[in-house]
C-alpha positions in Angstrom: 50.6 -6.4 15.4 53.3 -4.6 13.7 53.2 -0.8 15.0 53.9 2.6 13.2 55.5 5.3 13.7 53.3 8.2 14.7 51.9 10.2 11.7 52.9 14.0 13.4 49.5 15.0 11.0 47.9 12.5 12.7 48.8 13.5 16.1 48.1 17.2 15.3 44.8 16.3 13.8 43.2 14.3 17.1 45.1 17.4 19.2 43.0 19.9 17.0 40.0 18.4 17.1 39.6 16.9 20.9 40.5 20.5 21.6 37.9 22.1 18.8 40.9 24.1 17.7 41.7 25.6 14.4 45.8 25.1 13.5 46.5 28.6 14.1 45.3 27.7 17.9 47.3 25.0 18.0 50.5 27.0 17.5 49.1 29.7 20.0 48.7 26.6 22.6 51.6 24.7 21.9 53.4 26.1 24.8 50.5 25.2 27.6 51.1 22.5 29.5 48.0 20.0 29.1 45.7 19.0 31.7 45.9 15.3 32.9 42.6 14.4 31.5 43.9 15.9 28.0 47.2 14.2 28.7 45.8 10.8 29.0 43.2 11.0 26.2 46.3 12.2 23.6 48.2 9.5 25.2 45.7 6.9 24.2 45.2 8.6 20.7 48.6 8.3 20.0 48.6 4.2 20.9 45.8 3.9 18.3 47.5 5.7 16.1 50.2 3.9 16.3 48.5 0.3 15.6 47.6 2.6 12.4 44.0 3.3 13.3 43.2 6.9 11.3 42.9 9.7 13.1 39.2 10.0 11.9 38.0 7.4 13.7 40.0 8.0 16.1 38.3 11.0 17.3 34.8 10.2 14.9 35.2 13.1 12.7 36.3 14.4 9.2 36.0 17.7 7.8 34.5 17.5 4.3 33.5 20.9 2.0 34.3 22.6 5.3 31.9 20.9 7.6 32.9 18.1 10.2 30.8 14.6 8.9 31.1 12.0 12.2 32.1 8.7 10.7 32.8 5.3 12.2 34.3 2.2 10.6 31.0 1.5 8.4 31.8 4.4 6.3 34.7 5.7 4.4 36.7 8.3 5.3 35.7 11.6 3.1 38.7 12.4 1.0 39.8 15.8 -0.7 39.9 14.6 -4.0 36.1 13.8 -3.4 35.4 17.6 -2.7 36.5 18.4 -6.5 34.0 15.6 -7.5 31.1 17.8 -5.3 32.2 21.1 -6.6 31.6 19.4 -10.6 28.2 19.1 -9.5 27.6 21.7 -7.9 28.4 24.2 -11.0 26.8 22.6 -13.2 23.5 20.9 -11.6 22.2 24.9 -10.4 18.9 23.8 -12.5 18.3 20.2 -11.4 15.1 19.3 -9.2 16.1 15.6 -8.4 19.1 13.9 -7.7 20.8 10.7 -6.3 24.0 10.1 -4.2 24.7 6.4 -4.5 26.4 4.9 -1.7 26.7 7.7 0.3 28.5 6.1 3.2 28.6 8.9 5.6 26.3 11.4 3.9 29.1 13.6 2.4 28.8 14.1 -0.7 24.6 13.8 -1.0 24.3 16.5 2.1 27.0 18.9 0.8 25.2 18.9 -2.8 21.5 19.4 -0.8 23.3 22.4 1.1 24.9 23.8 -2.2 21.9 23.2 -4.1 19.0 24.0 -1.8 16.5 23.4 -4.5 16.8 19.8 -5.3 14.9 16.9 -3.8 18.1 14.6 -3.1 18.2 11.2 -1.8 20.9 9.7 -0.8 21.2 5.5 -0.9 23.4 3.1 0.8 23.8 -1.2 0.7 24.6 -1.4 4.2 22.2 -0.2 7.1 24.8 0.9 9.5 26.8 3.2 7.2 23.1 4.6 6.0 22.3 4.9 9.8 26.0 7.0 9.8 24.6 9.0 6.8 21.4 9.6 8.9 22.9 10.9 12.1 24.5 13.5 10.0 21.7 15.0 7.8 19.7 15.5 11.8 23.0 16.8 13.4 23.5 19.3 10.1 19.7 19.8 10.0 19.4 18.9 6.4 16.5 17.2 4.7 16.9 14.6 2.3 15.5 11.1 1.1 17.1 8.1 2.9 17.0 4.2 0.8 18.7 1.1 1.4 19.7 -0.2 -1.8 22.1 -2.2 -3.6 23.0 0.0 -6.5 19.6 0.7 -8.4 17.9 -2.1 -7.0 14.6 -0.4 -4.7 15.2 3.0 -6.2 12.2 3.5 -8.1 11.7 6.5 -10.6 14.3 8.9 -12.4 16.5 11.5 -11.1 18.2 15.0 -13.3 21.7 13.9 -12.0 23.4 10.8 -10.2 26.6 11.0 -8.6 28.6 8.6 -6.8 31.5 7.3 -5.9 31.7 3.5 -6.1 33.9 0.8 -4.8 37.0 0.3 -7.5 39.9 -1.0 -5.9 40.9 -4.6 -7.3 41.1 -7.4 -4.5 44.9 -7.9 -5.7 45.7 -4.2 -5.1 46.2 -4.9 -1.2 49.8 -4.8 -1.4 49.7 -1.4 -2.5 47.2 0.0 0.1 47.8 2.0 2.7 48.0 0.0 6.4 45.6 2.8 8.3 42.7 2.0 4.9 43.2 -2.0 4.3 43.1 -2.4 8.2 40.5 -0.3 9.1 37.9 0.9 6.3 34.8 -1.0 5.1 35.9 -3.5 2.8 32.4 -3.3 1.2 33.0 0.5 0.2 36.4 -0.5 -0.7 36.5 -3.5 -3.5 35.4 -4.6 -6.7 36.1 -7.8 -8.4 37.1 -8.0 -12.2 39.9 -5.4 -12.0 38.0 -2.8 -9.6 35.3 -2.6 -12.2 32.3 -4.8 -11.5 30.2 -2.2 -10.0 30.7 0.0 -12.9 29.5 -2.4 -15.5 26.5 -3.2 -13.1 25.9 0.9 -12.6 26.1 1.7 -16.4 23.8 -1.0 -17.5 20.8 0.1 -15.1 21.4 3.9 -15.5 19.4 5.2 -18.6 16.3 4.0 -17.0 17.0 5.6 -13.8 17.6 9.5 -15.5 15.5 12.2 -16.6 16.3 13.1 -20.0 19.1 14.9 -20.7 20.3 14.1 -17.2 24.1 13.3 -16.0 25.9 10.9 -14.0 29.1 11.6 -11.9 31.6 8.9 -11.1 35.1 9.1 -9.2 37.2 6.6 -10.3 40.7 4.5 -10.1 43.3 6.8 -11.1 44.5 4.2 -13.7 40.7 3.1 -14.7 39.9 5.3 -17.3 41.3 3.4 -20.4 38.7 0.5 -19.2 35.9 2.9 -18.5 36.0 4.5 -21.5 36.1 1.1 -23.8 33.2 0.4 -20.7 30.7 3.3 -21.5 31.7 2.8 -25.1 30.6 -1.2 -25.5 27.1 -0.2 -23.2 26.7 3.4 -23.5 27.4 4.7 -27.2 24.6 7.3 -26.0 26.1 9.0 -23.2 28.9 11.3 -24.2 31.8 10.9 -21.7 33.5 13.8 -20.3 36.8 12.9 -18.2 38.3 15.3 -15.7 41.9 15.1 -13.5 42.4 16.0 -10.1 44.4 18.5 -8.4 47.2 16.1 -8.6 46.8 15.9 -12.1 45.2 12.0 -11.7 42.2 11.4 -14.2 39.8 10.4 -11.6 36.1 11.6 -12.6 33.7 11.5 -15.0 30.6 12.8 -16.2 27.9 11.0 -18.4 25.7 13.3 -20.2 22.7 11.6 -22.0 
């Protein structure tokens, strides 16, 4: 297996958190020398790292909205731009009583939203057991209550919910060449891919959704960061009812939506 080298983010990151340090404690204990135990673990850390396992699983934790999330390899790896996703919601949902996280993967973004939003009754669903089971061991460590459902997109999820938010598999099969080593290696090709162009669970999602909101209610999507021209000919062909509003990222990457019905 071809090796990397070291990511010095990714070194610093398992340092930080085998040690429960914050960076500025890293600095303040760069100088120490490191007990053998400590020694050894980074040692094997740094192996790992270097066959370009991420860091996260590494140590079986990410930080997401400011809370650490344990995730294995049955989950994805909570992202940044995934926090501006969470944040949309949260402003404007203040009023909502129900809502849906749809493939939640490791919980993030359904048990951030039920900690922002303390009011709503959210449920949070997910295709594969053992990513829902990762979902699970979260909302008890975090002590947050919320609905669990194994589902394949709408599929057992009876009823309507104010808002649904999720963030889909969209990357196209023949993307791989352009994928990062440490994702294509490593993260669940089920949360990953889509066939027809990235897009398959999108037409699937957009066709069962009006029967699955409350009136007036919204869905929130991320997205490919060169998708929208498809999504919006997409909603347009199967949803001339919803109005789409398309945001950017930090980086300045249109990669969210909102359908408002």
């Amino acid at each position: 297996m071809t090796k990397q080298k070291v990511d010095p983010d990714g070194a610093r990151y398992v340092l930080m958190t085998r040690a429960d340090w914050t960076p500025s404690q890293l600095i303040l204990h760069r100088q120490d020398p490191m007990p053998d135990a400590a020694w050894r673990q980074f040692q094997a850390d740094v192996a790992r790292l270097a066959n370009f396992e991420p860091a996260q699983y590494i140590t079986g934790q990410a930080p997401f909205f400011g809370t650490m999330f344990a995730v294995t390899p049955a989950v994805l790896i909570p992202r940044f731009e995934t926090e501006e996703l969470v944040a949309w919601v949260a402003e404007e949902q203040t009023n909502a009583q129900t809502g849906l996280d749809m493939g939640t993967g490791s919980g993030a973004i359904g048990l951030t939203l039920a900690r922002q939003l303390p009011q709503i009754d959210m449920t949070l669903s997910e295709v594969s057991p053992s990513a829902l089971a990762v979902a699970k061991h979260n909302a008890a460590a975090q002590k947050v209550n919320v609905h669990f459902v194994t589902s394949d997109l709408f599929n057992h999820l009876p009823g309507r919910f104010d808002f649904v938010v999720t963030n889909l598999p969209y990357i196209a099969p023949e993307e791989t060449s352009v994928m990062d080593q440490s994702t294509l290696r490593y993260e669940p090709k089920l949360a990953l891919f889509a066939d027809h162009h990235g897009l398959a669970l999108f037409e699937r999602f957009v066709t069962e959704l009006p029967q699955h909101l409350n009136p007036h209610g919204a869905a929130y999507l991320e997205f490919g960061y060169h998708q929208e021209p498809a999504l919006r000919q997409l909603f347009a062909e199967k949803l001339p009812q919803a109005q789409a509003t398309f945001r950017r990222d930090m980086a300045g990457h249109p990669r969210m939506v909102k359908l408002q019905f």
